[in-house]
KOLKOLVO-108098 format. One record per residue (C-alpha): residue number from 0; residue in one letter; x, y, z. Coordinates in pm, 1 decimal, always signed. Layout:
N
<site pos="NUM" code="A" X="X" Y="Y" Z="Z"/>
...
//
This chain:
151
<site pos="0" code="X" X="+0.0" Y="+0.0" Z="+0.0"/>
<site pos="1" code="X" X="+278.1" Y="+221.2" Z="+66.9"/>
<site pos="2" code="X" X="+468.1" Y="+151.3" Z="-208.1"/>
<site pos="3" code="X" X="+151.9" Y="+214.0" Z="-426.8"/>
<site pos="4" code="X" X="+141.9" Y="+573.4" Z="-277.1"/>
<site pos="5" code="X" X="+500.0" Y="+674.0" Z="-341.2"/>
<site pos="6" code="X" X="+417.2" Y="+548.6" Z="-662.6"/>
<site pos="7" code="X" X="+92.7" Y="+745.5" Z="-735.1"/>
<site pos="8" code="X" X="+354.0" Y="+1070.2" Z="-558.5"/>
<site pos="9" code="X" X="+653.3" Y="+1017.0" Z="-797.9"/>
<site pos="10" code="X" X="+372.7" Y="+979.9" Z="-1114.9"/>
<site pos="11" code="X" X="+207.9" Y="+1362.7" Z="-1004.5"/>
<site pos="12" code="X" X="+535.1" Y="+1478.6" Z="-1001.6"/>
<site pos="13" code="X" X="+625.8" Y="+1369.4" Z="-1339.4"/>
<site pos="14" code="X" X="+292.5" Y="+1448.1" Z="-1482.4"/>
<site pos="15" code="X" X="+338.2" Y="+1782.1" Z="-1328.7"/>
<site pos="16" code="X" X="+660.3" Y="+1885.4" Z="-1486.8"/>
<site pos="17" code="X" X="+509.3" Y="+1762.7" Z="-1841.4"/>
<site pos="18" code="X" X="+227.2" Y="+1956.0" Z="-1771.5"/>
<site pos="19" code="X" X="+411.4" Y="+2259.5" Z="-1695.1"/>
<site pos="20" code="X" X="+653.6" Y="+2196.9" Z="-1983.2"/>
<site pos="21" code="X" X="+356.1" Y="+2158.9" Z="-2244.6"/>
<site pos="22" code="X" X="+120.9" Y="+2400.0" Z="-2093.2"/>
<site pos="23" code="X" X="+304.7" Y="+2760.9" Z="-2155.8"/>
<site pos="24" code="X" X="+356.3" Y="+2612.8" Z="-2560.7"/>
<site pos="25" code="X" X="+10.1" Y="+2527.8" Z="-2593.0"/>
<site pos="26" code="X" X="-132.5" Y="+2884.7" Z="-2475.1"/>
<site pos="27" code="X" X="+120.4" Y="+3052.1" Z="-2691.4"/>
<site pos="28" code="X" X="-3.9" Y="+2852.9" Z="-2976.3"/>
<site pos="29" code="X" X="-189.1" Y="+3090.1" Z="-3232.8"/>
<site pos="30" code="X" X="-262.4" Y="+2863.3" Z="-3501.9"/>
<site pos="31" code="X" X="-563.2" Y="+2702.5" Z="-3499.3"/>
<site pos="32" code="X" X="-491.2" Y="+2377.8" Z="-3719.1"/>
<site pos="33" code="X" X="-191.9" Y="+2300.5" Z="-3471.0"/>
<site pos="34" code="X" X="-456.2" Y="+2339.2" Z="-3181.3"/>
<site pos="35" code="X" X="-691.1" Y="+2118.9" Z="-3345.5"/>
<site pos="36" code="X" X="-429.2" Y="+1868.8" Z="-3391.4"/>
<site pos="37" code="X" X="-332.8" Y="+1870.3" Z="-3027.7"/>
<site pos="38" code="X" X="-667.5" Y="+1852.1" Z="-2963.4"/>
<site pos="39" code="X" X="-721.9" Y="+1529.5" Z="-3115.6"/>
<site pos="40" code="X" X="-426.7" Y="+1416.9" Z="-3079.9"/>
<site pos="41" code="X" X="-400.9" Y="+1443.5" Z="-2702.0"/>
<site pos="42" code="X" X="-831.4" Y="+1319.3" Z="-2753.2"/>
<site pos="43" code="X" X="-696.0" Y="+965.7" Z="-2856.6"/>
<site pos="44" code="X" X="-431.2" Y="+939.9" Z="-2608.6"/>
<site pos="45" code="X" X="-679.8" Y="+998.6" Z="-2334.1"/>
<site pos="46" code="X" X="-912.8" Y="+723.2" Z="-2490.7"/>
<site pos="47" code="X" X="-627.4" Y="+471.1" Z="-2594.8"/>
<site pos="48" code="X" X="-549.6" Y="+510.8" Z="-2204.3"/>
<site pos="49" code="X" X="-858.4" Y="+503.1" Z="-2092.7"/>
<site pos="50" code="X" X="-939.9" Y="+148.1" Z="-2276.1"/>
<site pos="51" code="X" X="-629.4" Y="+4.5" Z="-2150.5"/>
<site pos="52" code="X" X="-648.2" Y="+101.3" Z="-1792.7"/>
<site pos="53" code="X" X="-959.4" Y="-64.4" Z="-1789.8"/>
<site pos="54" code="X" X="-794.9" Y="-409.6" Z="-1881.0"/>
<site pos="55" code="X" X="-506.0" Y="-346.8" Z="-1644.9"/>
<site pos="56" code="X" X="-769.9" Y="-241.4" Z="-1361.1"/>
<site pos="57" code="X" X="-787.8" Y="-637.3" Z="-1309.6"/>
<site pos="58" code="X" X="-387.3" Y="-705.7" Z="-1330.1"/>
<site pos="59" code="X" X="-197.8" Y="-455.8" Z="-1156.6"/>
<site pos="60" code="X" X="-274.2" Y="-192.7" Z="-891.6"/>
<site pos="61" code="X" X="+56.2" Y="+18.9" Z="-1021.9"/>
<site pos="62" code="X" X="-101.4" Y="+26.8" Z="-1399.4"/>
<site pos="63" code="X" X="-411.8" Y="+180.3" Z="-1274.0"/>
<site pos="64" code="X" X="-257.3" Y="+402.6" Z="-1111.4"/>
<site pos="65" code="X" X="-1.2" Y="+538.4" Z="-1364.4"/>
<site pos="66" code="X" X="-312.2" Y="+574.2" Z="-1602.2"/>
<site pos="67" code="X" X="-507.2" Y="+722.4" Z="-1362.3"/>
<site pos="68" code="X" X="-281.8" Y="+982.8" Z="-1333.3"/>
<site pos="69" code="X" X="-107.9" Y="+1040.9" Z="-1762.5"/>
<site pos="70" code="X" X="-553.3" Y="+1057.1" Z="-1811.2"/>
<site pos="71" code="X" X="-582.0" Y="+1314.6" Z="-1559.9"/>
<site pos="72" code="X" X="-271.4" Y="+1516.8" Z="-1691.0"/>
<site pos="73" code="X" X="-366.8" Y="+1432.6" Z="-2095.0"/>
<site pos="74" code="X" X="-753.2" Y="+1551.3" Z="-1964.4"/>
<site pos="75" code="X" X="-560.7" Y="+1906.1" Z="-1831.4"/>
<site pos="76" code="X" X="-371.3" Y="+1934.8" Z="-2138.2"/>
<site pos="77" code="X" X="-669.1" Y="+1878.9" Z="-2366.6"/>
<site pos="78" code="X" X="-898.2" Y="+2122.4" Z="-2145.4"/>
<site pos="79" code="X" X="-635.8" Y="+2386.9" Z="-2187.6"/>
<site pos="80" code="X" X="-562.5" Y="+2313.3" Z="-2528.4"/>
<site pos="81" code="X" X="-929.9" Y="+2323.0" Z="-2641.0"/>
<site pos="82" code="X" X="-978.6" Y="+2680.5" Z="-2422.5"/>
<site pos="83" code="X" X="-703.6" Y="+2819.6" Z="-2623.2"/>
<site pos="84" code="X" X="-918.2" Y="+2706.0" Z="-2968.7"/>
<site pos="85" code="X" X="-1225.7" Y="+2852.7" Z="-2821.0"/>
<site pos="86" code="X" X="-1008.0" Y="+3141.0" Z="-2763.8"/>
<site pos="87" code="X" X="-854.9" Y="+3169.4" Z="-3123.9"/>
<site pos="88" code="X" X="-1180.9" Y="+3162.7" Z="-3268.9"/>
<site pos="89" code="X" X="-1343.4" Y="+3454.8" Z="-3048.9"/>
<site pos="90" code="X" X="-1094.2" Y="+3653.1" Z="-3151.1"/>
<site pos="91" code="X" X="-1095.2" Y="+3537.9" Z="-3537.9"/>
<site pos="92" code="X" X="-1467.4" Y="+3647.5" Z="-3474.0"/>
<site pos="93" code="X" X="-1423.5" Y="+3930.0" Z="-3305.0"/>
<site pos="94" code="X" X="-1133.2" Y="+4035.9" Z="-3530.6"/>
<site pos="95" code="X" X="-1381.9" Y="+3939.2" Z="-3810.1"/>
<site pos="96" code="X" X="-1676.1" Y="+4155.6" Z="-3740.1"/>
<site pos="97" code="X" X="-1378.0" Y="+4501.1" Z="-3623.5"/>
<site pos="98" code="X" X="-1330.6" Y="+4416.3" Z="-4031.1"/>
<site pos="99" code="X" X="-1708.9" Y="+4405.8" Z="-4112.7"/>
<site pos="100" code="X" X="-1768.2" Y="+4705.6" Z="-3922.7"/>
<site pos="101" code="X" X="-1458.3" Y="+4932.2" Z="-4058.6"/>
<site pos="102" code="X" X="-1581.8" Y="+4838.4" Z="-4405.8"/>
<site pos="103" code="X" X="-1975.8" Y="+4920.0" Z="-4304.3"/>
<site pos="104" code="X" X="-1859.1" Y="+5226.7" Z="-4128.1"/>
<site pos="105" code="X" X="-1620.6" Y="+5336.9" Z="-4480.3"/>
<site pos="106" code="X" X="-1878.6" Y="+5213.5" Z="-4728.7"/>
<site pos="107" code="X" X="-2160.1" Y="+5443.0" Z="-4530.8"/>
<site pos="108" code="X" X="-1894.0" Y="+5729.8" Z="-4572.0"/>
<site pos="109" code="X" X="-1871.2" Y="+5650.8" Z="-4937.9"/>
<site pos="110" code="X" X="-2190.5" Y="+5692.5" Z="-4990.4"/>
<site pos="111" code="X" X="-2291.6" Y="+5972.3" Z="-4814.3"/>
<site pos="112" code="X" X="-1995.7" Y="+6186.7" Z="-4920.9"/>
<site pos="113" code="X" X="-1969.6" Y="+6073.5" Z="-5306.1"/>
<site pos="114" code="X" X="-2323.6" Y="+5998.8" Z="-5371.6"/>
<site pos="115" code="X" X="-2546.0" Y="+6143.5" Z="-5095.8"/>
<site pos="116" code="X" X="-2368.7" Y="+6483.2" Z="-5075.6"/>
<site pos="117" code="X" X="-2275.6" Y="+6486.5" Z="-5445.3"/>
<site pos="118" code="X" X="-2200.2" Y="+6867.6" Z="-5528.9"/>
<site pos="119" code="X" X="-2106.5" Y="+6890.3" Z="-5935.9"/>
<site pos="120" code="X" X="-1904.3" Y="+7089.3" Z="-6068.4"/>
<site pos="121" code="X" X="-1927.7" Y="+7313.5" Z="-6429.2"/>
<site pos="122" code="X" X="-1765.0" Y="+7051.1" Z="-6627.5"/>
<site pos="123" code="X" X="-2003.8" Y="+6781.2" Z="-6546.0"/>
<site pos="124" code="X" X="-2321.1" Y="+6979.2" Z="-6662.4"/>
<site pos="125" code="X" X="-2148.9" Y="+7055.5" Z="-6981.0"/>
<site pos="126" code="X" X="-2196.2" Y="+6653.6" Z="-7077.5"/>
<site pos="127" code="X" X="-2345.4" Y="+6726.5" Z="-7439.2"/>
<site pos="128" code="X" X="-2090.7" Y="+6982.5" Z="-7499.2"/>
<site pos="129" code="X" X="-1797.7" Y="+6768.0" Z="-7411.5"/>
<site pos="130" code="X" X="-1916.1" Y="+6454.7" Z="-7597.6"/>
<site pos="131" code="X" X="-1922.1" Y="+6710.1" Z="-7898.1"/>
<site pos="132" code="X" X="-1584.7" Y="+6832.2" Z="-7854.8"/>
<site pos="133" code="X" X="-1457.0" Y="+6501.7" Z="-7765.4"/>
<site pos="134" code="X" X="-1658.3" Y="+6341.8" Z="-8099.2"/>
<site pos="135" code="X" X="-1514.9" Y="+6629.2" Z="-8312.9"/>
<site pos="136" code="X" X="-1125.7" Y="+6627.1" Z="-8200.4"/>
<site pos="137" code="X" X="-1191.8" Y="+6222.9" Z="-8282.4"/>
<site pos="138" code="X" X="-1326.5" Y="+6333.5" Z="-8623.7"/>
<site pos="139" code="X" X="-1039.3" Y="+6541.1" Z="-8673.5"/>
<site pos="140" code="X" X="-775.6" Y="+6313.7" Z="-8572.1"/>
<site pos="141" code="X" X="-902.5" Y="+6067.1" Z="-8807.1"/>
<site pos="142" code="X" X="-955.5" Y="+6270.5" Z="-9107.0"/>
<site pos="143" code="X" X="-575.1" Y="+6332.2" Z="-9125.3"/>
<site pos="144" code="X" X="-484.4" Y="+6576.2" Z="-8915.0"/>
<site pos="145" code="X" X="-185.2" Y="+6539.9" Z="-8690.8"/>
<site pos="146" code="X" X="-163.1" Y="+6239.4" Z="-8467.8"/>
<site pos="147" code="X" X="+64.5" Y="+6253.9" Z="-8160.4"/>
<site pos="148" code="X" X="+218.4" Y="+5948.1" Z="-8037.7"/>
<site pos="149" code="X" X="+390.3" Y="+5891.7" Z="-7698.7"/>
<site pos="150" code="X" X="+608.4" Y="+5641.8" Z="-7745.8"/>
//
């Protein structure tokens, strides 16, 4: 029995310092395929673990106990690695709909400056006038007067 508890004591302590070695990676972690794939990847481990403490529940007190203890450290890991998804994707959302809004926000500007308050000038009323001039410099151009090339 003691020896079972020194066990279980030296297995928290290793757990522990894996924990607090993967821990600190997995919150800096920003990209949110990686945290999916630590996710599921630390997902199976639990349930591979899981399955096989089960069968080793009836051989060996020391087996449960080890599993007992890499679940409840794999079960941390995953909690905190899934919080930090959750977390990505608020903040893809959030940084989603800042974008939305800055584009609603310049789009209502757009309109109410260029179409809404719409002021034109002389030129623009002359339309009829300039498609004349414009049609008779064409005509003139074509009929052999000089052409100007820029090249």
């Amino acid at each position: 029995m003691i020896g079972i508890l020194v066990f279980r004591e030296y297995l928290n302590e290793i757990c522990s310092i894996f924990y607090d070695t993967l821990r600190p990676r997995i919150v800096k972690l920003h990209h949110i395929e990686t945290l999916s794939e630590i996710s599921s990847t630390v997902r199976i481990e639990m349930v591979e673990n899981e399955s096989s403490g089960d069968a080793a529940s009836n051989s060996q007190g020391g087996q449960k106990v080890s599993n007992e203890i890499y679940i409840k450290t794999l079960n941390q890991l995953w909690q905190d690695t899934e919080e930090r998804l959750i977390y990505r994707l608020v903040s893809l959302k959030m940084s989603l709909n800042t974008i939305l809004k800055y584009f609603v926000f310049r789009a209502n500007i757009y309109v109410k400056n260029e179409i809404q308050d719409y002021q034109p000038h002389a030129g623009d009323l002359l339309y009829p006038e300039n498609l004349e001039m414009m049609r008779s410099i064409s005509e003139s151009a074509s009929s052999g007067g000089e052409l100007f090339c820029l090249f």
